[in-house]
N, C-alpha and C positions, 0 to 999 in steps of 0.2 A: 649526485643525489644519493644519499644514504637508505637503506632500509632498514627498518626496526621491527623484526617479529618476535611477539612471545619472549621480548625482555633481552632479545640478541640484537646486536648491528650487523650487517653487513654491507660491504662495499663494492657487492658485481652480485647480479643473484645466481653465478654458478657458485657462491661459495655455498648457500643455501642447501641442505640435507632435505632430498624430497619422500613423505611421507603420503600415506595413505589422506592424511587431514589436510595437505598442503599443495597436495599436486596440481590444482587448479590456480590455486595464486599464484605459484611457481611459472605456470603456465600463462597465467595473466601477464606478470612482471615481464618475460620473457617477451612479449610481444611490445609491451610497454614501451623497453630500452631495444629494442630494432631500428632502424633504420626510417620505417614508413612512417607517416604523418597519419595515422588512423589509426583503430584496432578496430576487428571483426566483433558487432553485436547481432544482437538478435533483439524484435519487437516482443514482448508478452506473448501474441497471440490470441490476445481475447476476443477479436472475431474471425478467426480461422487460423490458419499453418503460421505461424511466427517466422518473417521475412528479415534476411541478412540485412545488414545495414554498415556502410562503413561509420566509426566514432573518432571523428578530429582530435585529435588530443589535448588540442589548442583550445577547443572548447570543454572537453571532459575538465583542463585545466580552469579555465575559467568557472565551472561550474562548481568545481570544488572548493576553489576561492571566497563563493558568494557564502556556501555552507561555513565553511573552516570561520570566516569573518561573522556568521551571527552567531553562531555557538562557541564564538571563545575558542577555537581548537587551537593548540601551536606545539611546541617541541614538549613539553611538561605534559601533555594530554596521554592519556591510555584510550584506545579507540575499542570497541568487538566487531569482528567478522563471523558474524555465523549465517550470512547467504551468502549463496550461489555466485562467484566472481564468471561465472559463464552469463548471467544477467547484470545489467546496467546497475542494479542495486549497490550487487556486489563488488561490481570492479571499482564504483565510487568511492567508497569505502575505504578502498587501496589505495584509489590516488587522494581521499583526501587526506591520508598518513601521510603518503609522501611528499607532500606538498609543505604538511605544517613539523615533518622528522618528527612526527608521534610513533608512538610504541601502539604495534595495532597486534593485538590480540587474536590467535585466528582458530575460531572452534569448525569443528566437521559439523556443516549445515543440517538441522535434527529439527525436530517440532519442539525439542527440550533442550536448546543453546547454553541455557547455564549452569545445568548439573556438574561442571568442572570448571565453575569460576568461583574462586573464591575470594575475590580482592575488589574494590574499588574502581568500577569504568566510565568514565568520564564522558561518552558519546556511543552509540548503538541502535543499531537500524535495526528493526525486524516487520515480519509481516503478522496480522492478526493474530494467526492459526499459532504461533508461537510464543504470542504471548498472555493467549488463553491457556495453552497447555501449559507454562510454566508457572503462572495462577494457581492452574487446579491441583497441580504436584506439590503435595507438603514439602520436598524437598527445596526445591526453587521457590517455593511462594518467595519470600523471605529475601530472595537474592536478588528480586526485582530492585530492592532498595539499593542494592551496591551498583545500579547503574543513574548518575546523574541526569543525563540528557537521552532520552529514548524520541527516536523517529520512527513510523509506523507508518509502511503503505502497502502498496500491492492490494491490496481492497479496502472496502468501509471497514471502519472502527464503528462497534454496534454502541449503542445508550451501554447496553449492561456491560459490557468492555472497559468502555471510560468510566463509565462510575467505579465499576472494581478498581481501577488504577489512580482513581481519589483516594482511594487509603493511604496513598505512599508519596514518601516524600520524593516526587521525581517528578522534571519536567518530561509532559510527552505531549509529545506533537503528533497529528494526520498531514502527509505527505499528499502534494497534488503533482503530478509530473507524468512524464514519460519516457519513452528511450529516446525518441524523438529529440526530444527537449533536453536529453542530457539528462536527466535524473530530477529532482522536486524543485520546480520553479515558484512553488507560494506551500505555505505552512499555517496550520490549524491548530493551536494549542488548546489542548484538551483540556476538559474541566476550568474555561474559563467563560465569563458571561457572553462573548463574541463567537456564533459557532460558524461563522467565514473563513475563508483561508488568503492570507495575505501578501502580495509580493516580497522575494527577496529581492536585494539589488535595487537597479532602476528597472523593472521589470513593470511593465505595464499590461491591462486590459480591456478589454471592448467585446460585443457581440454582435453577430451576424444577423441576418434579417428573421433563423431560425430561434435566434435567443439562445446560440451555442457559444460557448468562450474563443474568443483568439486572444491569443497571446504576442504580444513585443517583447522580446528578448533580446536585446541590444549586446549582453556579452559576447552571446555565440556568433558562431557567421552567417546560418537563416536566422535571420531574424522574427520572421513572421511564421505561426501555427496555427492554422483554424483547426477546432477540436467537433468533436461531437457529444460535448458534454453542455447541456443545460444549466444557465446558471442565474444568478440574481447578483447583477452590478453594489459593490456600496464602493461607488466614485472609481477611481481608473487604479485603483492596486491592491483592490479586496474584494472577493467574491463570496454568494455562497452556490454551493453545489448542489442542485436539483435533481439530476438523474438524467440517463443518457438518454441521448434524439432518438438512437433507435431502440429503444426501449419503453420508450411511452407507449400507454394503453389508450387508445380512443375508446371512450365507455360512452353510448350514449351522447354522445357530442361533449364530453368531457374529458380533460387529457388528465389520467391517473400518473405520476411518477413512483414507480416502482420504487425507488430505492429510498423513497421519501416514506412508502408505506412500511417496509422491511425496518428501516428503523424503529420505525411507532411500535409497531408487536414484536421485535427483538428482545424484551423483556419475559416477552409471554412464552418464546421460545428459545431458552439458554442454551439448552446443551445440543440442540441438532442444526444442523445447517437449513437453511431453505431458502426461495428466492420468489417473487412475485412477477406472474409474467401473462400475456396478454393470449386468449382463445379465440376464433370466431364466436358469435353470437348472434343469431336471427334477429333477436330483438334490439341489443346494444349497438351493434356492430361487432365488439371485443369483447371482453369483459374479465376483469382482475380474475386469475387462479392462484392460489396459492399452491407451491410446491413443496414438500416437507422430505428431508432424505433419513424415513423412520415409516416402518411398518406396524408398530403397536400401538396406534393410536387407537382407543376404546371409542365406540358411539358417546359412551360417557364423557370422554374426555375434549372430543371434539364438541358436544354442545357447551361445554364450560369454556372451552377458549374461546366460544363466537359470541358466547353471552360479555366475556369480557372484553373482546372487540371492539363492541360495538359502543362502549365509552371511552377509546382512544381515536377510532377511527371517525371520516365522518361517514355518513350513510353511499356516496358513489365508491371509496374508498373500502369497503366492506369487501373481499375476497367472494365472491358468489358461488366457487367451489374448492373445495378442497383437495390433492391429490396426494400422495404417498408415493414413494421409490425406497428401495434397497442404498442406491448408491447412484449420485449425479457422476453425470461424464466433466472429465474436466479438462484446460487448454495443455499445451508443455508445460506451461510455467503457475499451474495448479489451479487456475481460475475456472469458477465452476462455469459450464455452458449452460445456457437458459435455452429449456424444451419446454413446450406444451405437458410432454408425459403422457399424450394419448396414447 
């Protein structure tokens, strides 16, 4: 099996020159062509210390199969790497080059991936934060165009995200997966009237008695996943995404979903991060806080965001208080942790 980086073949990756931007693929590859049936991953993290995991190959393969087969990828494709091949993302990425003998691209993982791309890429995976920042940069705005097929996960894609990336002529998808799972087992194309996320493969679905996703995965060797994500059935190979089990707010005997309300006022707050999460409350039981990671918010400014609130939201879904922080804690693999903030 050949390798193709940055417009070079190689045929062993000791022939490969390791650089400061490559030592982690290098490192990847290296595990890759060994001996074992696995390589070493790691989960996310996003509810505590991110735990070692072994990854079959057999399935990493499989999994890049399903991808490489709905995006067209094969030997004529140019691919980008600009994350992290020490996460699942990343190593996908790799093997799905090597899979299809694509020419894969490989930038030092940045918040600004295409400040040094100057040509035409035909498939590229990035997370939000990446591909806000190369939006808001006059220099990459512009370069967003030269990539065909963009994937986007590792967290929600906000309204004001995808509408920005309605301007261009590029197909982009939200990614739904795991490490678990091998990387994105259903896909969400953005900017289209459908805002579900749809099996790849024979990939099917079903919920639990919580109304949380499990997934059939028939490529890999588990085949079965029960998730702790909420979700809304449409028939057995399209969902939509509600917000997670343990993240719901019991408000008064009503279940608020966080990430359903974060979307709605993510217009209302562009530039700072923030996240909706649940308080005690004598009265409610919980009750919606809002958390915002910015400290100059004016009394002025906070009664004009409540005023306009309160015609997006409906009235249980209204934030009841407001809080402020300098700076959210976040997991290893940059996801923010959801605190109270008292």
């Amino acid at each position: 099996m050949g390798i193709v980086l940055n417009d070079r073949c190689y045929s062993d990756v000791d022939e490969i020159s390791v650089t400061e931007d490559n030592i982690d693929v290098v490192s990847f590859l290296t595990e890759w062509f060994d001996d074992r049936e696995y390589v070493v991953g790691h989960t996310s993290g996003s509810t505590g210390t991110p735990k070692k995991i072994h990854l079959l190959k057999s399935d990493m393969e499989a999994s890049a199969r399903l991808t490489n087969e709905f995006f067209g990828i094969d030997t004529d494709s140019v691919l980008l790497l600009c994350l992290s091949p020490n996460y699942i993302a990343g190593k996908m990425m790799i093997v799905r080059a090597l899979l299809a003998g694509a020419n894969l691209l490989v930038v030092k993982p940045s918040s600004s991936p295409l400040k040094e791309i100057n040509r035409s890429v035909d498939f590229a995976a990035m997370v939000p934060m990446q591909v806000q920042e190369s939006l808001s940069d006059s220099v990459t705005r512009n370069k967003i165009s030269y990539i065909k097929q963009l994937i986007i996960g590792g967290a929600a894609v906000s309204s004001t995200l995808e509408s920005a990336l309605s301007a261009f002529p590029i197909r982009c998808f939200s990614t739904y997966g795991m490490t678990e799972t091998v990387s994105h087992i259903a896909l969400r194309e953005l900017n289209t009237a459908y805002s579900g996320y749809k099996a790849l493969g024979n990939i099917t679905f079903l919920q639990d008695d919580r109304g949380c996703l499990c997934i059939h995965a028939p490529h890999l060797s588990n085949t079965f996943f029960i998730t702790n994500d909420i979700v809304r059935l449409s028939g057995k190979t399209s969902f939509e995404w509600l917000g997670r089990f343990d993240n719901v707010i019991n408000s008064g005997g009503v279940k608020l979903f966080p990430e359903e309300i974060e979307k709605k006022i993510s217009e209302l707050i562009p530039d700072k991060r923030f996240y909706v999460t649940g308080v005690l409350d004598e009265r409610l039981g919980e009750k919606a806080v809002l958390i915002i990671e910015d400290q100059n918010w004016t009394q002025e400014k906070i009664a004009s965001f409540m005023k306009e609130v309160r015609f997006i939201l409906s009235p249980y879904q209204i934030p009841k208080e407001i809080r402020f922080v300098s700076n959210f804690r976040e997991t290893y693999s940059g996801k923010i942790i959801r605190e109270n903030q008292e």
